[in-house]
Structure formats: C-alpha cells, structure tokens
VOFI-913728 format. One line per 2 residues: number of its first residue (from 1); their letters; for each residue x, z, y of N, C-alpha, C. Coordinates in steps of 0.2 Angstrom, whole numbers, plus 5000, padded with zeros to 4 digits. Each point is the difference from the previous one (the first is absolute). Example, Ala and Ser with C-alpha at 12.3 -4.5 7.8 and 13.67 -1.06 7.14 Angstrom:
# VOFI-913728
1	as	5066:5039:4972:4996:5000:5006:5004:5000:5006 ~ 4998:4996:5005:5004:5001:5006:4996:5003:5005
//
This chain:
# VOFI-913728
1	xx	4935:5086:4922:5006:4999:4997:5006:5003:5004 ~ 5006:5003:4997:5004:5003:5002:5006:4996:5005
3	xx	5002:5002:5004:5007:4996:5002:5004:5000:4996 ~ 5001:5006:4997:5006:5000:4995:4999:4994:4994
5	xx	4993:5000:4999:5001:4996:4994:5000:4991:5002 ~ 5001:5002:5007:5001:4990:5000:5008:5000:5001
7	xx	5005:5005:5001:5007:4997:4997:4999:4998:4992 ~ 4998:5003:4998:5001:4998:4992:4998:4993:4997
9	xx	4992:5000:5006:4996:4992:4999:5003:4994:5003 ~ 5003:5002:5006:5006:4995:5003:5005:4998:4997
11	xx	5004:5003:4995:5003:5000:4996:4998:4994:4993 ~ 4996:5002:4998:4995:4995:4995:4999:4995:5003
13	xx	4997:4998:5006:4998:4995:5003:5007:4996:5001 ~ 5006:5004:5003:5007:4994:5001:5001:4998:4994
15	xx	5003:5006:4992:5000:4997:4997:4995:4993:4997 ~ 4993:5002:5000:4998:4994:4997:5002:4992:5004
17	xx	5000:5000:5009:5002:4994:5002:5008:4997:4998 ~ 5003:5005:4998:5009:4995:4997:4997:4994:4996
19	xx	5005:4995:5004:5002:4997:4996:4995:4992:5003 ~ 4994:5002:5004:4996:4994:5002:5003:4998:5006
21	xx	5007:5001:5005:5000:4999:5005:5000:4992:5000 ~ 5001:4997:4996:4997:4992:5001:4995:4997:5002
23	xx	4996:5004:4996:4992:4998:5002:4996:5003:5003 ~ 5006:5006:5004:4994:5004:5007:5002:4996:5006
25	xx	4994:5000:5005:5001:4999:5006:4997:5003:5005 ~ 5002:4996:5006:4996:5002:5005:4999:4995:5005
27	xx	4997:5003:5006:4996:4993:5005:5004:5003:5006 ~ 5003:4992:5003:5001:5000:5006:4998:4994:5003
29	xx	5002:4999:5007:4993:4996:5005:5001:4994:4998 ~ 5005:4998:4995:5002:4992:4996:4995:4999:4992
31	xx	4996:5006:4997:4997:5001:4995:5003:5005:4995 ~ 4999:4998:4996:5002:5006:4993:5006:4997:4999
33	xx	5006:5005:5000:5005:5001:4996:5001:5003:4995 ~ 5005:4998:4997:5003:5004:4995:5006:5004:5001
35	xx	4999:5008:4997:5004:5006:5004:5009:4999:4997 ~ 4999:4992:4995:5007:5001:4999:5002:4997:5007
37	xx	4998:4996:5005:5002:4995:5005:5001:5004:5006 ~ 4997:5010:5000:4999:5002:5008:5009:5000:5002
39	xx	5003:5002:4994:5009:5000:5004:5002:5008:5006 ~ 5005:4998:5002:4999:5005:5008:4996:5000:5002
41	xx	4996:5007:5002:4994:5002:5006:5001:5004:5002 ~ 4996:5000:5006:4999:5004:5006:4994:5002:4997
43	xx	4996:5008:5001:4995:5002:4997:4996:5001:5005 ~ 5003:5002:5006:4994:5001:5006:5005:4998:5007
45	xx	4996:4994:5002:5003:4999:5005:4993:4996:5005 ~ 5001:4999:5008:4993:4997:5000:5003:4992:5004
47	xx	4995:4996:5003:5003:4992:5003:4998:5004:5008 ~ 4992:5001:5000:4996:5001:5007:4997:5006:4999
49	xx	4998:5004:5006:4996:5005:4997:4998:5000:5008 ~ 4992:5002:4999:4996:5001:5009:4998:5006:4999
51	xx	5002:5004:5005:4997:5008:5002:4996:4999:5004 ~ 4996:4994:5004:4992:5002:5005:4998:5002:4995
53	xx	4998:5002:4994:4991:5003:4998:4996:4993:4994 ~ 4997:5005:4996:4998:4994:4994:4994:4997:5006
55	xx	4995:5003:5006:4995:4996:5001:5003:4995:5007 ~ 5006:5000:5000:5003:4995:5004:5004:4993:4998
57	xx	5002:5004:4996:5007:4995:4994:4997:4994:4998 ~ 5004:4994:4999:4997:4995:4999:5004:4996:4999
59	xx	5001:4991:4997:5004:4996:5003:5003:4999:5004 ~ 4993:4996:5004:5002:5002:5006:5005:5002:5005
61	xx	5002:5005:4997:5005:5005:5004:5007:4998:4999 ~ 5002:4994:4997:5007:4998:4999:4999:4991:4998
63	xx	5004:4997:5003:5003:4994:4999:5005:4998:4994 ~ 4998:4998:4994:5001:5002:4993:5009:4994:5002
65	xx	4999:4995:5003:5009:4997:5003:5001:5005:5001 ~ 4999:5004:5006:5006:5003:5003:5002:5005:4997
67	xx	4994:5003:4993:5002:5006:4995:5007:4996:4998 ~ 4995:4993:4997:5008:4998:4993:5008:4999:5005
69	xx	4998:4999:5005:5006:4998:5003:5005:5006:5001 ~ 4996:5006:5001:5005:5006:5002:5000:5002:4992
71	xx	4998:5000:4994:5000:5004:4997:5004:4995:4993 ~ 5002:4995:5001:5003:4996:4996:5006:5000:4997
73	xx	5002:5002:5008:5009:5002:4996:5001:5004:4999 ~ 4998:5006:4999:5000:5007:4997:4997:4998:4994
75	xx	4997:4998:4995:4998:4998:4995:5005:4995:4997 ~ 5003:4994:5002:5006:4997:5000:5006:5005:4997
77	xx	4999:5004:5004:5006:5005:5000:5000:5006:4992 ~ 4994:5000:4998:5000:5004:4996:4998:4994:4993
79	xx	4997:4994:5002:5002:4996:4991:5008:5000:5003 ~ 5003:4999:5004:5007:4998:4997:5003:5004:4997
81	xx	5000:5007:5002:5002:5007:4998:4997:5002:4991 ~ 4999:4994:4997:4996:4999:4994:4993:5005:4998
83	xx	4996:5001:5005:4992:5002:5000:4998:4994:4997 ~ 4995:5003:4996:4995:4995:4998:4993:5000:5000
85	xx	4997:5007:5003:4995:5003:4999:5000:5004:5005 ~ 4993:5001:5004:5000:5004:5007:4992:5003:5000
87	xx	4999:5006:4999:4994:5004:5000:4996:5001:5008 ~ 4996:4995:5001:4998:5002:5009:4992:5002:5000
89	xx	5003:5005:5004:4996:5009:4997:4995:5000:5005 ~ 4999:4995:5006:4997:5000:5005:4993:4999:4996
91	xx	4994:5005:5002:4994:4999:4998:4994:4997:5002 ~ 4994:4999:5000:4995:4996:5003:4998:5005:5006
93	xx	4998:4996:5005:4997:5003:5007:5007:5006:5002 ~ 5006:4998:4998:5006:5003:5004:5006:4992:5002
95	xx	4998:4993:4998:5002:4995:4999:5001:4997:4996 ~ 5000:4999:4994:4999:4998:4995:4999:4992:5001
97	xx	5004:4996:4999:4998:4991:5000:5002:4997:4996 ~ 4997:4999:4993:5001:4999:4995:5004:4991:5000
99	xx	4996:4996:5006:5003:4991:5003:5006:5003:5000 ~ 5003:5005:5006:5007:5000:5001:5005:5001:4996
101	xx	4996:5003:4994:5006:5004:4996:4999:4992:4995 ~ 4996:4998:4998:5001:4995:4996:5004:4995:5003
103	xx	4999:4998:5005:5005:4996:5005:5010:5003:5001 ~ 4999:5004:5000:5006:5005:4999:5003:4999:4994
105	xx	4997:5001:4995:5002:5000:4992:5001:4992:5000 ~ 4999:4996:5002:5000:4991:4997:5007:4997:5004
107	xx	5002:5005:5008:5005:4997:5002:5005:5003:4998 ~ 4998:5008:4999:5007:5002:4997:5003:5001:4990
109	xx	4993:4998:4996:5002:5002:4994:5001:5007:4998 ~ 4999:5003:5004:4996:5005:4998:4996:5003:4997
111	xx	4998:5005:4995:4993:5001:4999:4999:5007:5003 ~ 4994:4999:5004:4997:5005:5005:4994:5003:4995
113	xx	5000:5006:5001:4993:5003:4998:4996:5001:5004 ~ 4995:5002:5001:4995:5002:5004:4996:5005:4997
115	xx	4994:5001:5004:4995:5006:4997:4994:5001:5000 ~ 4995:5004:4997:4992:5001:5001:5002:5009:5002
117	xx	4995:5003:5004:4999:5005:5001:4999:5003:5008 ~ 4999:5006:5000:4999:5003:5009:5005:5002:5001
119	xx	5001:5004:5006:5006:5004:5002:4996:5005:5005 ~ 5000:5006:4997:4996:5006:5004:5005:5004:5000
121	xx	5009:4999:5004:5003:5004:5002:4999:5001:5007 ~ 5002:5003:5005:4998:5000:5008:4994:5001:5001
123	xx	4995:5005:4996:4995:5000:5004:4992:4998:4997 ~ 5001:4993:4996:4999:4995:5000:4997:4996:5003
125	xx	5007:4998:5006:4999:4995:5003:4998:4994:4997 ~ 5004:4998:4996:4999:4993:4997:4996:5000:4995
127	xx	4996:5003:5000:4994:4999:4995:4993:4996:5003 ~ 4996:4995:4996:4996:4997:5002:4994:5005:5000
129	xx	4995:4999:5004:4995:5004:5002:4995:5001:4993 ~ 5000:4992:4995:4998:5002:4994:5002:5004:4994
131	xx	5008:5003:5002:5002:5004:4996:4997:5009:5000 ~ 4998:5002:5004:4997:5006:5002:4994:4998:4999
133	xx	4993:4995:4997:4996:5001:4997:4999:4997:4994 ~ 5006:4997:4999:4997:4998:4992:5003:5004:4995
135	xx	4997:4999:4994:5003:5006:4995:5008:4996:4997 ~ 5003:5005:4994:5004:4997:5000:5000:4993:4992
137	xx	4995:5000:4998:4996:4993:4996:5001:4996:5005 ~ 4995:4998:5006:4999:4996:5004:5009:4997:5003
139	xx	5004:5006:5002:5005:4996:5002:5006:4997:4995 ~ 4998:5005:4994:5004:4997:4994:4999:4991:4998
141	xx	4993:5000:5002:4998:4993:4999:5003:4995:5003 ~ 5000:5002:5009:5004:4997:5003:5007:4999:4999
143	xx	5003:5003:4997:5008:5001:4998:5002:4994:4995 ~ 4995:5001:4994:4999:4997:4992:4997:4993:5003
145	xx	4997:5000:5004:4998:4992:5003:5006:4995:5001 ~ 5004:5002:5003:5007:5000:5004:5004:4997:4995
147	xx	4998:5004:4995:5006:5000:4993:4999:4994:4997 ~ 4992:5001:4999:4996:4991:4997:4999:4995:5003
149	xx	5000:5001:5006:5000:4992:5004:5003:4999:5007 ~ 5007:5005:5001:5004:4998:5006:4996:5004:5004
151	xx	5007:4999:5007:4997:5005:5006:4998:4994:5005 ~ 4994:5002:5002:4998:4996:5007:5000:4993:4997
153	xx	4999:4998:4995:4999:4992:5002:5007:4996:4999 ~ 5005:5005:4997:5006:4999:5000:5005:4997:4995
155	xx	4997:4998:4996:5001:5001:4992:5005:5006:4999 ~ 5004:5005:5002:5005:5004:5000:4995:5008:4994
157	xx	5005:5001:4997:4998:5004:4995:5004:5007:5002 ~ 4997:5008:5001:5004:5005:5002:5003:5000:4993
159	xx	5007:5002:5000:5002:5003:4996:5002:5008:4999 ~ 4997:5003:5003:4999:5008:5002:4995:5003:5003
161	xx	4999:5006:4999:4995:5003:5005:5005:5005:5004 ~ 4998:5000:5008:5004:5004:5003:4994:5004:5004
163	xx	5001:5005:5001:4995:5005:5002:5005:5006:5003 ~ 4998:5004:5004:5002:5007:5003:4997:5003:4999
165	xx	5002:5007:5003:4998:5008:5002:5003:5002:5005 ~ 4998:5006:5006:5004:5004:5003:5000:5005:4996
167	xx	5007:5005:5005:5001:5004:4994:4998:5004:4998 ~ 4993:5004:5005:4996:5005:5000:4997:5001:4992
169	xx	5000:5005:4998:4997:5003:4992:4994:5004:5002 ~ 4991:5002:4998:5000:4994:4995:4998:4993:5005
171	xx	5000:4993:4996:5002:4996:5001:4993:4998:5004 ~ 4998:4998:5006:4995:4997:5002:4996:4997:4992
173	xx	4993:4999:5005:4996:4998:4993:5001:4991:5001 ~ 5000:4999:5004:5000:4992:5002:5008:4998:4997
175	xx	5005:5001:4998:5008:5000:5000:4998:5002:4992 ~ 4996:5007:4997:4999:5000:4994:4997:4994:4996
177	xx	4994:4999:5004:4998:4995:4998:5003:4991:4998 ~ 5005:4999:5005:5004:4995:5001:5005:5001:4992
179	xx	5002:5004:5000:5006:5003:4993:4994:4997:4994 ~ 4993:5002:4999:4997:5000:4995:4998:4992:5001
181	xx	4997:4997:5006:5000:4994:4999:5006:4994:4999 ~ 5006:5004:5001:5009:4994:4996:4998:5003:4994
183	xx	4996:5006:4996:5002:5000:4992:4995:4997:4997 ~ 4997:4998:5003:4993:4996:4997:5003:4992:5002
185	xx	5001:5000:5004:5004:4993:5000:5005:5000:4995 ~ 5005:5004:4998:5006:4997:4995:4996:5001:4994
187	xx	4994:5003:4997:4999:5001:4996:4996:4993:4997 ~ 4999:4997:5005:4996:4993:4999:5006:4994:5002
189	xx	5006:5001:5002:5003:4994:5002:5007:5001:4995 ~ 5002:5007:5001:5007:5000:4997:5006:5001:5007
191	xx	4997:4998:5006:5006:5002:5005:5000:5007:5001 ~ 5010:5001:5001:4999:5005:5002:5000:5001:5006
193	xx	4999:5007:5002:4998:5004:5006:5006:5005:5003 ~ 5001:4996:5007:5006:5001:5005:4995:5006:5004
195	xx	5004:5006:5000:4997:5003:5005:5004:5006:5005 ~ 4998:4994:5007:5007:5006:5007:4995:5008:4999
197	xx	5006:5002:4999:4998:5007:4999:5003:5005:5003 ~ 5007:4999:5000:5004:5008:5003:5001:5006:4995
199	xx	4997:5005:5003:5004:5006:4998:4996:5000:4991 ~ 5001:5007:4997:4998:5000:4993:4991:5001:4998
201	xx	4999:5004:5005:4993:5004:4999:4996:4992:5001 ~ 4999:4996:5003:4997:4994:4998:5002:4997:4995
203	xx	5004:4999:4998:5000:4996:4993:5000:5003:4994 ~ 4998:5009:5000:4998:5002:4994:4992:4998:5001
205	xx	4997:5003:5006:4991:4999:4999:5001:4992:5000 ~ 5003:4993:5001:5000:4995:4998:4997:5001:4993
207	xx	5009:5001:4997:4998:5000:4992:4995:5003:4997 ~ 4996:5006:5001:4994:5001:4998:4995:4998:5000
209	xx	5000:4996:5004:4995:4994:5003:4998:4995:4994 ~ 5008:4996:4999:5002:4996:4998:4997:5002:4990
211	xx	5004:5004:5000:5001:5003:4993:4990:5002:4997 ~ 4998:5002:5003:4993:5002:5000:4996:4993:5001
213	xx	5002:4994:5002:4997:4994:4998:5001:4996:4994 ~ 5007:5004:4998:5002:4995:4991:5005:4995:5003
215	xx	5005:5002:5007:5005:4997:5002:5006:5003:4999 ~ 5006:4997:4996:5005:5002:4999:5005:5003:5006
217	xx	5003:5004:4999:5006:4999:5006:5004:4994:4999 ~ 5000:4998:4996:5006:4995:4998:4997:4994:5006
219	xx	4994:4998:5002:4999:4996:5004:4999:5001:5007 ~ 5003:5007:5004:5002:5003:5006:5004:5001:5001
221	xx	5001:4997:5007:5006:4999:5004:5001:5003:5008 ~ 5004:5007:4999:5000:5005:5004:5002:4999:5007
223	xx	4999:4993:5005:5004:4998:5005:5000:5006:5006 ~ 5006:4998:5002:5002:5007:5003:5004:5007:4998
225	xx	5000:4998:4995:5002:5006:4998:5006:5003:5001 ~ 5004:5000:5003:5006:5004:5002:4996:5004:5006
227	xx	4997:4999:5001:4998:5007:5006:4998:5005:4996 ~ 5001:5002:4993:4999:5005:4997:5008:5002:4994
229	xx	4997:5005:4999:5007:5003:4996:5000:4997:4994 ~ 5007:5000:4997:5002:4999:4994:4996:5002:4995
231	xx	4998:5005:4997:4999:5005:4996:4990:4997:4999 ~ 4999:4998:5005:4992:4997:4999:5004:4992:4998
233	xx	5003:4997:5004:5002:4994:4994:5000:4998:4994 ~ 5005:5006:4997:5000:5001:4993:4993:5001:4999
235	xx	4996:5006:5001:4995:5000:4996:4994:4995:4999 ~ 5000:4995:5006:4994:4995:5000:5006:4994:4994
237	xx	5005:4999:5001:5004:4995:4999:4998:5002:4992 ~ 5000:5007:4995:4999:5001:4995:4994:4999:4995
239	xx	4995:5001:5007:4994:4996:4998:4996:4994:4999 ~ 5009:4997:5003:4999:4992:4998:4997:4996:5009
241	xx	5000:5004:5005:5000:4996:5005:5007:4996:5004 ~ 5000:4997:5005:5002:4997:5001:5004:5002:5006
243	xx	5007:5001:5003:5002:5006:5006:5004:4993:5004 ~ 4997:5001:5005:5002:4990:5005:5002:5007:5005
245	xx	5007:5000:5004:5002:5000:5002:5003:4994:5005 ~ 4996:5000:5006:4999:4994:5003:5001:5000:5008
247	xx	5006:5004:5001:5001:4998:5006:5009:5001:5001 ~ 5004:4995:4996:5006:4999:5001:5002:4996:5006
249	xx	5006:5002:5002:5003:4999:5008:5005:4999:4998 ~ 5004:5001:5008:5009:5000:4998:5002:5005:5002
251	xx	4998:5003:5003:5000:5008:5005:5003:5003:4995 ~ 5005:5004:5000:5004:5004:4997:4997:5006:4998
253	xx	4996:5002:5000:4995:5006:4998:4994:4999:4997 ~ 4995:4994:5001:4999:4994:4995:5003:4999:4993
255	xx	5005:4999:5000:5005:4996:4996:5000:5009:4996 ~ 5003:5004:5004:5001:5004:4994:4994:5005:4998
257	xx	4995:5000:5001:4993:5000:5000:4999:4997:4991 ~ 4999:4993:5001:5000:4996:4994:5003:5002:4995
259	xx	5007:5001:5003:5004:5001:4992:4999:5008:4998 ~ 5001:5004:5004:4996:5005:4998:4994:5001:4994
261	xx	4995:4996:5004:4995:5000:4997:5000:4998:4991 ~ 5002:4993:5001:5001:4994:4996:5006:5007:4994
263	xx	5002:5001:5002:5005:5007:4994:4999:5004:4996 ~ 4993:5003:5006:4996:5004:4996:4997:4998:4995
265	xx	4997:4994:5002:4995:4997:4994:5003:4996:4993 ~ 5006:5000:5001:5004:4996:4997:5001:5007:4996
267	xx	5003:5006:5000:5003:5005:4996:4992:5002:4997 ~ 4996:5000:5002:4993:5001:4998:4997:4996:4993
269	xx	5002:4994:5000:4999:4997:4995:4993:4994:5002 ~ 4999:4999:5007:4995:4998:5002:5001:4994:5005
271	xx	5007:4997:4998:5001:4993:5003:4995:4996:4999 ~ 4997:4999:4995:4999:4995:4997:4992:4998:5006
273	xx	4999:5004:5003:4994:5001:5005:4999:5003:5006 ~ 5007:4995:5003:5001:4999:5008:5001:4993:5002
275	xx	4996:4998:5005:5001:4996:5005:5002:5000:5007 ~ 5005:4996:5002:5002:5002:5006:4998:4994:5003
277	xx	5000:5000:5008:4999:4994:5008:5001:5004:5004 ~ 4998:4994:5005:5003:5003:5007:4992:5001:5003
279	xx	4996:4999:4999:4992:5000:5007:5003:4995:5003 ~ 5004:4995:5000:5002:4998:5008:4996:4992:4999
281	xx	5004:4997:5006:4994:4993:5004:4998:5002:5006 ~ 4991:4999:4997:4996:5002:5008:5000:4996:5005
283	xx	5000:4995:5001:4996:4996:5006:4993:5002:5002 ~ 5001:5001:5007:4996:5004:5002:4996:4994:5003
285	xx	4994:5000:5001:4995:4997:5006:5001:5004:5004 ~ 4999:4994:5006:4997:5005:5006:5008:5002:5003
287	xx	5005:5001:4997:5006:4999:5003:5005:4995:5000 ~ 5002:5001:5006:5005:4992:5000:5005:4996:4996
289	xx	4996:4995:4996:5005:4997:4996:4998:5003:4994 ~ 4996:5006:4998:4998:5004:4995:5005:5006:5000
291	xx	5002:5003:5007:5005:5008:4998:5008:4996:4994 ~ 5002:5007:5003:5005:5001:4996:5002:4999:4991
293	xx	5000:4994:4996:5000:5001:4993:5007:5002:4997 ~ 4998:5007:4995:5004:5002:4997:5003:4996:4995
295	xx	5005:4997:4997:5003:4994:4995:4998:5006:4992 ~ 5002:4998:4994:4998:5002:4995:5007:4999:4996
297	xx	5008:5005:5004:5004:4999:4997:5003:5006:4999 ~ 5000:5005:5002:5000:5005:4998:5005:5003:4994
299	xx	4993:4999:4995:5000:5001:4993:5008:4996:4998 ~ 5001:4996:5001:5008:4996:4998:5006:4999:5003
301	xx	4997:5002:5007:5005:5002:5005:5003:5008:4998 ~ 4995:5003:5001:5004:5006:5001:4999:5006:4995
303	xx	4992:4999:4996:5000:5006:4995:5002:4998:4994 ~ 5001:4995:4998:5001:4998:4994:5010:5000:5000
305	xx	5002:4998:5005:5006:5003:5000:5003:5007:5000 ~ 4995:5006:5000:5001:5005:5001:4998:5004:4995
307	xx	4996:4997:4996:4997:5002:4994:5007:4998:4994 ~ 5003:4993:5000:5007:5000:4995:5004:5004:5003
309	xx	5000:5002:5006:5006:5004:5003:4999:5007:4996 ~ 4993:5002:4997:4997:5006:4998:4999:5001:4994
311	xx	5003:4996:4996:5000:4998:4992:4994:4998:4997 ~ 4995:4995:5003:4995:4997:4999:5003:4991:4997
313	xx	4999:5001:4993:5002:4993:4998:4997:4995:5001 ~ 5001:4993:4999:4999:4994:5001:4991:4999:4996
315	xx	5001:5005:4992:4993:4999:4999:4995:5002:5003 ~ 5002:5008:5003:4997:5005:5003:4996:4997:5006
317	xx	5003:4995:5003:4998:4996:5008:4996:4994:4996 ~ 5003:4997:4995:4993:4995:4997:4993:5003:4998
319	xx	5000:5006:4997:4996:5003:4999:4996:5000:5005 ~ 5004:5005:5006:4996:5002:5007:4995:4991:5002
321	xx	5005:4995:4999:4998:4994:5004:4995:4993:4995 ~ 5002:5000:4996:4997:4997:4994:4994:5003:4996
323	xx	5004:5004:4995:4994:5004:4993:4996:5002:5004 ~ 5000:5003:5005:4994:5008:5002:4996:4995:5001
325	xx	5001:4996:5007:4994:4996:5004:4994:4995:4992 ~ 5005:4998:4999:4997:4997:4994:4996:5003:4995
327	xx	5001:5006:4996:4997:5003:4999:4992:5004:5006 ~ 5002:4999:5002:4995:5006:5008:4997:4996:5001
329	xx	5000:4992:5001:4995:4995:5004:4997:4997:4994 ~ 5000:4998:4996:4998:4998:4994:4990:5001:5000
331	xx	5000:4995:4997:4992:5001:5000:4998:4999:4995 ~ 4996:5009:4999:4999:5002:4993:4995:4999:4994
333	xx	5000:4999:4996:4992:4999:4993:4997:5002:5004 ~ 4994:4999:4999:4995:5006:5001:4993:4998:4996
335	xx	4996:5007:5000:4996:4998:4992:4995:4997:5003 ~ 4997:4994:4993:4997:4994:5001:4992:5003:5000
//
C-alpha cells in the first residue's frame, strides 16, 4: 500500500473519531483516564534516565528518596504553571521505574505517563540481550503483556510504546525489527508509538514499516524531529504522522529555531500535528546528587512568549499544548 494513500486514510480515520473525545482515553501510572481530563502537557520529557548499559541498569542503581527529593520541585513547578499531564519517555533497561513515577504522580497530582518498548539508539546499547534473538512476535508479546497486566509487578499500565533508531539508513535488522514489533503491539493494544528518531531518512523507512503491517501514520510520533528539515515535516505530518519537536530551551537560537519551525508548519496547514517539549530532567545515577537537572520551563518562559510576539494566537498555543497531545496519546480501537 502506498504512502500517498495513507494521507487520504488518515484523514478518514480523524474524521471518523470527531466528536468521541469523551469517551477516549488513555493510561497513566494512576490508571485509565479520560482524554477530556489530560489538560496541559508536556509530550516528551524524562524524571531518571541511566546511561551504564541495559546489562548493567537496574534499581538498584538509584535510591527512589533521593530521586523524589531532587526531582519534586521541578514537578511542583510545572503543576503550578498549570501542567496537568507529563509524558516520561524514559524506557525500560535505560531507567524506567514505574514505583517512582507512580509515587511522583500521587504527590504531585500529576498525571505521568510511562511506556512499553526498547531503545536501539546508540549502538544498541540499551537493548536487552533477548532483544537480538527473539523475533519480533516473541517481543511484541512482552510489550502487550505490559499492557495486560502491569510492568514488573507494578500494577502500572504503559501508556505508549517508545522505541528508537540510529540514524544510519537501511535501518539495522534488530532496530527494523523493534519498529515491526511496536506495530504489532499498537495493533493489538491501541498505544501509540513514540519513536526518537532524528533526521528524515529514519522515519520514512519507519513509516513503511509501520504502514506494511496495517498501522496507521496517525498512531506515530516522530520524536526528535527537528533535527531534520521542514519540507520532510510537512510531508510525514500530511501522512498523518505525528512531528514532536522536543528540544525546547531558552537559548536564543533555540527559541528562534522553534518559531521558525513552528511557522513553517502553521502556513502549511499541518498545525494540527505538532508537538512540542523540552527532553529535559535527567537524574543521573552514578552522579552526585543525580547531575545537573534541567527544570521543564522553558516552553512558558520563553518560547511561548516569542511565539505571541510572532503572531501566534492564544488558540494557536492551546492547540500546541492541549488538542494535539490529546489527540496523539489517546488510546486507540483496535479490531476485536
């Protein structure tokens, strides 16, 4: 089936969900909600993330206190700033602790998401030794188990699948593999699939991938994507994918980066299928106090004042911060 013919089928598909946003929802580490309750969100941000290696990485490796302690008031700081939803992108065997983030979410009223999936950027360092022999069934199952009955013993439900690539085209077969096994996961769960990608040439063999298993664009979320050009934005965003710009700052070349971007897409007629964040947080293990954490202010400190400065309206920024995530996170029918 054609790429071309899935803008037209994405189209169909939006049309047919209008009008249910009542009765969609989705999961975060608190249980199933409802997509009218997600409010402001942050669409990629992380709390903890370990760089030793999936065959190292563990609990173990952090004191879940001295996480909430360091990362509480940053979280504070963005429900006051009226967030109401926070996307934490952090994957399994890169950190991932489903207790913390649930503990997180009940002190601050927050609704945290979390995730099912691998991360085969870097190498695939942080890929579990079983990921390179099992097919990609065997790891879908582990994914869709997740979905059915909680991570680790946790009661906590992923509310996305997050997966990578490096950026090298064609795409490793183990990294190919991992794509085909999040569409076989959304096909059977209805999550959608976050994937750090970068530049474009990844996330069209992505799409192919995806599209060749009977997965919509509509249910793909192109993280990273400002490392690539406009002109691929629009035509994945036409397709009905999802264009997550996610590395806002306050850095003045940063900032006009954004608006940049965010203008192109807006004269294109492809608003309706952008998400913005910062990447930021990061408690590190292994460094003192867990490193340097970056706050998640950014976006309302400085670009969002730059964007009204730009003739970007009041709804224009709802849209960015409300409708899209909403629409993006949503967890979708799927056939019975």
């Amino acid at each position: 089936m054609s790429l071309r013919f899935y803008s037209f089928f994405s189209l169909l598909l939006l049309l047919s969900t209008c009008g249910r946003k009542d009765s969609a929802q989705f999961i975060s580490v608190s249980g199933i909600q409802s997509v009218a309750s997600m409010g402001k969100t942050l669409s990629h941000e992380h709390i903890l993330v370990d760089f030793i290696g999936a065959d190292s990485t563990g609990y173990h490796r952090w004191e879940r206190d001295a996480v909430i302690e360091k990362v509480l008031p940053y979280l504070e700081e963005i429900k006051a700033m009226g967030y109401s939803t926070l996307m934490e992108c952090t994957p399994a065997y890169l950190g991932r602790d489903p207790w913390l983030l649930k503990e997180l979410a009940a002190k601050t009223g927050l609704q945290i998401l979390t995730n099912t999936g691998y991360y085969c950027a870097r190498e695939n360092k942080y890929l579990p030794a079983h990921a390179f022999s099992e097919k990609a069934e065997e790891l879908a199952a582990r994914w869709i188990s997740e979905f059915k009955n909680g991570i680790e013993g946790s009661g906590v439900r992923p509310g996305f699948i997050k997966i990578s690539i490096d950026p090298g085209i064609p795409l490793l077969d183990v990294q190919a593999k991992i794509v085909r096994a999040a569409a076989l996961t959304h096909l059977q769960t209805g999550l959608p699939i976050a994937s750090h990608t970068g530049p474009a040439a990844g996330a069209f063999a992505q799409l192919e991938i995806l599209i060749s298993e009977g997965v919509s664009p509509e249910a793909w979320i192109w993280v990273h994507a400002q490392n690539a050009e406009s002109a691929d934005h629009i035509r994945a965003a036409k397709m009905g994918a999802w264009i997550s710009l996610d590395n806002a700052s306050d850095s003045p070349k940063g900032v006009d980066q954004f608006v940049e971007r965010l203008t192109a897409l807006k004269a294109a007629g492809v608003f309706d299928r952008i998400l913005i964040s910062h990447d930021a947080g990061w408690y590190r293990p292994g460094e003192p106090e867990g490193g340097s954490f970056r706050p998640y202010t950014a976006i309302d400190q400085v670009l969002l004042p730059a964007l009204k400065e730009n003739g970007f309206t009041e709804k224009e920024i709802r849209q960015l911060l409300y409708d899209n995530p909403a629409r993006a996170f949503v967890l979708r029918e799927v056939e019975k």
